[in-house]
N, C-alpha and C positions, 0 to 999 in steps of 0.2 A: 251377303246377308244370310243368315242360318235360317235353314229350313226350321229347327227345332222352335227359333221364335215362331212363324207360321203357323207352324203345327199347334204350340200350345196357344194361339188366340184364336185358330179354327172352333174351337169348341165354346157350347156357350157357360157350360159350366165354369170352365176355368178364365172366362169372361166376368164370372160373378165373385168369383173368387178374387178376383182383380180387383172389383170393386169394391169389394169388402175392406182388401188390405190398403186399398187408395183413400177409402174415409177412415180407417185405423187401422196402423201398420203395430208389427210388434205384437200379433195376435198365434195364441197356442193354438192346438189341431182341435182343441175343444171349443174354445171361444169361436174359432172359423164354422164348426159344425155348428155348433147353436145359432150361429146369425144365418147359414144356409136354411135350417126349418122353420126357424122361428118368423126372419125378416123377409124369405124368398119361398118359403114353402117345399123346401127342396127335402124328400125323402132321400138324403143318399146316406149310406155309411160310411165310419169314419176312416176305414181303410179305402173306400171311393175317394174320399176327399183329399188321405193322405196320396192315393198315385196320383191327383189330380195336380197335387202342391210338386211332387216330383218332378213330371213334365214341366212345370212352370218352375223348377229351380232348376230344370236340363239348358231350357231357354235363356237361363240370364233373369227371367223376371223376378223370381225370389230368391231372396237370400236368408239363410236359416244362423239361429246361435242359440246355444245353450246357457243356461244360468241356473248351474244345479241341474233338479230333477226334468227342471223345461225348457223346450223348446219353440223360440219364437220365431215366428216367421216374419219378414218385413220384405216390404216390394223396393222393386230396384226399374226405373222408370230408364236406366241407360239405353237398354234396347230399344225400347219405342222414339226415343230420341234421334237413336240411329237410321229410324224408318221415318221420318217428319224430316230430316237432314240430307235421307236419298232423296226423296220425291217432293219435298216442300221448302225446300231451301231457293233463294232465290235465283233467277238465272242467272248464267255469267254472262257478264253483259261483253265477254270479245268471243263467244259462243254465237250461234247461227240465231237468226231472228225466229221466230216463232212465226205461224205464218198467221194470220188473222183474214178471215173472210171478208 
């Protein structure tokens, strides 16, 4: 499991960032900033928000594309997948018993 995922959901900005692009993905570095002030009260800049999108595209969580002049960012849900898959997937049932009080 990569650190860098870790690292970028340690934080809580880039937590909100997450959510943002989880109720709409396909969102510019301006549309991101405007629902940070507007809907979260977040005073950051838009170069805060772009190293924030960085670390989160280091991760695996975003994935960026161009169309023309812009650039949109959309979330990529793999990694977290990969974390619910280590620690939440079901036992193996010819694996050692669990032990129960």
């Amino acid at each position: 499991m990569a650190d860098d995922l870790f690292k970028a959901l340690a934080d809580p900005t880039r937590r909100t960032i997450i959510d943002e692009l989880a109720e709409k993905s396909g969102q510019t570095l301006f549309e991101i900033c405007s629902r940070l002030s507007m809907k979260h009260r977040l005073g950051i800049s838009r170069q805060a928000v772009s190293q924030h999108l960085a670390v989160l595209e280091a991760a695996g969580l975003v994935e960026t594309r161009r169309e023309g002049r812009y650039k949109f960012h959309d979330l990529n849900t793999a990694p977290l997948r990969q974390i619910t898959e280590r620690w939440l997937s079901p036992p193996d049932p010819s694996g050692p018993e669990e032990n129960t009080p």
